[in-house]
Backbone bond lengths (Angstrom), bond angles and torsions (degrees), N, CA, C in turn:
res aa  C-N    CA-C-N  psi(-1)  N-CA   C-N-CA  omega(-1)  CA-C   N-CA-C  phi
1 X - - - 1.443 - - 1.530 108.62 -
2 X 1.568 126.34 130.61 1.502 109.10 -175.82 1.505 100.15 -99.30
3 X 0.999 115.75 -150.69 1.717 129.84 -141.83 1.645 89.59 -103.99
4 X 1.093 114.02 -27.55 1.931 115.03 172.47 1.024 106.02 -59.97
5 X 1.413 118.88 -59.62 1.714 114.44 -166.45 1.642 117.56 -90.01
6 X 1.331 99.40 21.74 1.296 107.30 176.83 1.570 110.99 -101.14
7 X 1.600 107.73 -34.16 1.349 111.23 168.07 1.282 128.16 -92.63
8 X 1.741 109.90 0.11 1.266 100.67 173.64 1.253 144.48 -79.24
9 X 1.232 114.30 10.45 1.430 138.98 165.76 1.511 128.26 -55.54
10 X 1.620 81.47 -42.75 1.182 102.59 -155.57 1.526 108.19 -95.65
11 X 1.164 92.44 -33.17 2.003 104.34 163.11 1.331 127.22 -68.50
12 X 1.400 107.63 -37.70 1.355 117.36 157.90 1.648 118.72 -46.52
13 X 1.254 114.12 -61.24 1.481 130.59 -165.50 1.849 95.14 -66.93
14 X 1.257 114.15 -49.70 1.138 122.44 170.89 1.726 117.02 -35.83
15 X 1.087 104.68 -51.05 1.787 125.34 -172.81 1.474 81.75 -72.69
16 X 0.829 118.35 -60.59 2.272 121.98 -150.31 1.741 84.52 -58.14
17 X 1.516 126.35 -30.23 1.300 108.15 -177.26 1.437 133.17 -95.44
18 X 1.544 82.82 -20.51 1.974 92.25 174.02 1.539 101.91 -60.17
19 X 1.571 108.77 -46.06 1.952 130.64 -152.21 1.982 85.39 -64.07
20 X 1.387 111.40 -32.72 1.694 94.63 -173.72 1.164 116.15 -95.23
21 X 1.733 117.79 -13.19 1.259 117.38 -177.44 1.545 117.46 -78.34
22 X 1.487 112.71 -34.72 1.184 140.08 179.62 1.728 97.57 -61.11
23 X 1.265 125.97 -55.06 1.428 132.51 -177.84 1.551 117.50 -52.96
24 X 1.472 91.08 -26.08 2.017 110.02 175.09 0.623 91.35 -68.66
25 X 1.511 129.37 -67.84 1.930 132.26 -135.53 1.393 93.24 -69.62
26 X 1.257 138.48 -48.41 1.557 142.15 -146.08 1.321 105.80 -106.31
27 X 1.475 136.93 -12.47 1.524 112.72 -176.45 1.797 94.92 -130.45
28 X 1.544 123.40 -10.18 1.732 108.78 -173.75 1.620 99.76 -97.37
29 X 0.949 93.29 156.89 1.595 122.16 -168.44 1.724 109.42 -77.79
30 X 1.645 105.79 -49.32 1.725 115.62 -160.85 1.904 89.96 -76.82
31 X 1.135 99.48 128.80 1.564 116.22 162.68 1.633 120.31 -17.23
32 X 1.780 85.31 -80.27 1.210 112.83 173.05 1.725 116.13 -46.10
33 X 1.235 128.59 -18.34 1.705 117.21 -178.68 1.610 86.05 -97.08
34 X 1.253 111.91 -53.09 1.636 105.00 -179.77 1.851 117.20 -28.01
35 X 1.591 101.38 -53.33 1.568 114.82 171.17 1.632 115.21 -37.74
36 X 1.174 98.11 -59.62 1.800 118.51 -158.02 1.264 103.37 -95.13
37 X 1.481 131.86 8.11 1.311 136.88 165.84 1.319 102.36 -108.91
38 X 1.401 126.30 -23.44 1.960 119.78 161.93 1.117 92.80 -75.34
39 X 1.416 159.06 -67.37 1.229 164.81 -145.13 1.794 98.24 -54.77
40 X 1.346 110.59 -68.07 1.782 121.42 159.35 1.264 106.04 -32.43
41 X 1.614 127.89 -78.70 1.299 114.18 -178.17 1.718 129.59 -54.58
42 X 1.428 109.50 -8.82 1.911 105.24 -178.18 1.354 81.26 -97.61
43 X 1.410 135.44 -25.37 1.671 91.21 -173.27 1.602 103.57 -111.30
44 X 1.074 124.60 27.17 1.677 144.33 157.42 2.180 90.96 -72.50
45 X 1.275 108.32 -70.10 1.267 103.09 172.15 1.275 130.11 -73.71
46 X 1.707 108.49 -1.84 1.897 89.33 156.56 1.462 120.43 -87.36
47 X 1.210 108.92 -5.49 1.548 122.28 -151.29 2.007 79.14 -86.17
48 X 1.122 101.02 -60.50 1.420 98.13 -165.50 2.051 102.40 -69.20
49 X 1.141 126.96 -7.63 0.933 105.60 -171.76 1.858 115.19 -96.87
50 X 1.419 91.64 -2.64 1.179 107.22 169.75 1.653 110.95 -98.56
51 X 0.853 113.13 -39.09 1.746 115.26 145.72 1.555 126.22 -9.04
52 X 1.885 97.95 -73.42 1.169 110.20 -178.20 1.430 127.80 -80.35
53 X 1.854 102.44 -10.20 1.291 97.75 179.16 1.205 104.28 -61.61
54 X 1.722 129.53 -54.51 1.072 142.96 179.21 1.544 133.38 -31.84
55 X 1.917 101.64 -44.10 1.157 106.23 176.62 1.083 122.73 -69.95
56 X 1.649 116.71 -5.82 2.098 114.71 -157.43 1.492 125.64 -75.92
57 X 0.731 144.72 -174.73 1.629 152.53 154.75 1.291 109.52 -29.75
58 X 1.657 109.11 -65.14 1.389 132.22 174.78 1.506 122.39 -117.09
59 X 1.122 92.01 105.02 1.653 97.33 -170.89 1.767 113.54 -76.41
60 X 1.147 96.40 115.44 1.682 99.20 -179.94 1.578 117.81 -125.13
61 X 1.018 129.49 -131.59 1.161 152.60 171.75 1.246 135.78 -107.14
62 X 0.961 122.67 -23.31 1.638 131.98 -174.46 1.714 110.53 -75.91
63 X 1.207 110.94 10.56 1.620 115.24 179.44 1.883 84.88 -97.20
64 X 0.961 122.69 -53.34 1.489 119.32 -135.79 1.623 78.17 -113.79
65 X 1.439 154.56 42.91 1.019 158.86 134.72 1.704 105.75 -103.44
66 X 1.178 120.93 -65.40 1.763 127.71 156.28 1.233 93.87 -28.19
67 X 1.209 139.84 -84.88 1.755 134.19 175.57 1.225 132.55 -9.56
68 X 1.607 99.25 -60.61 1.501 121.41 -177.02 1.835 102.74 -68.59
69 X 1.012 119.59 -25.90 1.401 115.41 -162.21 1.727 97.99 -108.42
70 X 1.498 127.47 -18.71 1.414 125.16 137.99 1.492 118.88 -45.83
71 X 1.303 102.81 -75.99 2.134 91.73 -175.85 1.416 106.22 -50.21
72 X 1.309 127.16 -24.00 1.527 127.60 -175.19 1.970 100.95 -51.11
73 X 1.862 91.31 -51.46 1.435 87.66 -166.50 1.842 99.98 -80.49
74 X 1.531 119.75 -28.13 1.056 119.88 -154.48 2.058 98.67 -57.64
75 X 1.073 91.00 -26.32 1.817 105.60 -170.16 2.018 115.07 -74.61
76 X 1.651 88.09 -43.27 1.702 93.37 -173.47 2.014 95.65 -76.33
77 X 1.850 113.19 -18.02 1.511 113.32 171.75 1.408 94.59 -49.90
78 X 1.348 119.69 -90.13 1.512 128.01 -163.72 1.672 129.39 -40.82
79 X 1.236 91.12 -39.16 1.688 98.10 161.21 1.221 118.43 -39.29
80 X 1.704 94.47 -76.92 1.629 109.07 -179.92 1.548 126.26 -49.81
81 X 1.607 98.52 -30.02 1.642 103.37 -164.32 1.940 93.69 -77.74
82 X 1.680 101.78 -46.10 1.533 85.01 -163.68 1.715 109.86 -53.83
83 X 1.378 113.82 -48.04 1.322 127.14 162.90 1.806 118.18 0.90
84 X 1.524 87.47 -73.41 1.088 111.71 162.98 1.853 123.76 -22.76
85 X 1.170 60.15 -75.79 2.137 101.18 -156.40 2.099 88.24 -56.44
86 X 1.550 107.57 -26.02 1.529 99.01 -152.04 1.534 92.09 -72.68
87 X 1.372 102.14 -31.62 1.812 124.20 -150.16 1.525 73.87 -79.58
88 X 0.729 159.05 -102.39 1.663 160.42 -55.10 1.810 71.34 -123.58
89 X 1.547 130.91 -82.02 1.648 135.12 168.88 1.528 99.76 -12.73
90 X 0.985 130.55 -74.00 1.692 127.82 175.68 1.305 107.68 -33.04
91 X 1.646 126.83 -60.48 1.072 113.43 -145.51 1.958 104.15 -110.74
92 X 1.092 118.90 7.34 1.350 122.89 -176.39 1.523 103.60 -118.41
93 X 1.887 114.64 -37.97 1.341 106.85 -153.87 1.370 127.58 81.00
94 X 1.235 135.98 21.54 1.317 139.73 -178.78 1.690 122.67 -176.90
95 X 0.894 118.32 157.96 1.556 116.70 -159.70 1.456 98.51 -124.44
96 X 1.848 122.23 31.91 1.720 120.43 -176.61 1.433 85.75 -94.06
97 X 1.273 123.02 153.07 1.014 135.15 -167.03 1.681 93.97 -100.33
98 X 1.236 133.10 -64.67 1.198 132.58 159.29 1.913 119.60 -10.99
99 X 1.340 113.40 -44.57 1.320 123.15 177.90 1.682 105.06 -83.86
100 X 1.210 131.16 -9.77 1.601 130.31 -179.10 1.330 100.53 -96.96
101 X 1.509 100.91 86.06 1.373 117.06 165.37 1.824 131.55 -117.71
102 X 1.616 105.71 27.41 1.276 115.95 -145.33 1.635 99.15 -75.74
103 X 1.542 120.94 2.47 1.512 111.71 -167.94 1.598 92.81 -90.48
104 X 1.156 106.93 -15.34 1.952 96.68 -157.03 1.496 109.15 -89.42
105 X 1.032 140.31 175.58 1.604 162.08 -140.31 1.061 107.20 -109.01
């Protein structure tokens, strides 16, 4: 078996999670799934980026360092977003994303 079909599992599964997280972000309404469906898609792309380190010519490190510095951001995302999301719940009463319109005129 070579080193392709060893990761293709894993790239696959990788895709099946970006393809559902992405389907969150863009069609549900509640904040909160919007959140945890970007959260799905960064680690859909760590999964694969550790994937590809694996699959290359030269297998090194720079897949699973790129990674490390994703959850870095994937973490200061969620902070900020719930942050967000709590303030906006205080001041609207509801978590529809459609109704979080507090920047506009």
């Amino acid at each position: 078996m070579t080193l392709t079909g060893l990761a293709t599992p894993y790239l696959t599964l990788g895709a099946i999670l970006f393809c559902i997280g992405l389907y969150g972000a863009l069609s549900k309404k509640n904040a909160v799934i919007v959140l945890l469906s970007i959260e799905l898609m960064l680690n859909a792309v760590n999964l694969n980026l550790v994937a590809f380190s694996k699959l290359g010519v030269r297998p090194g490190m720079t897949g699973q360092i790129f990674s490390l510095f994703n959850i870095t951001i994937a973490a200061v995302e969620a902070a900020i977003g719930i942050a967000i999301l709590i303030t906006l719940y205080r001041n609207k009463g509801t978590t529809d994303v459609n109704e979080m319109d507090s920047l506009k005129r």
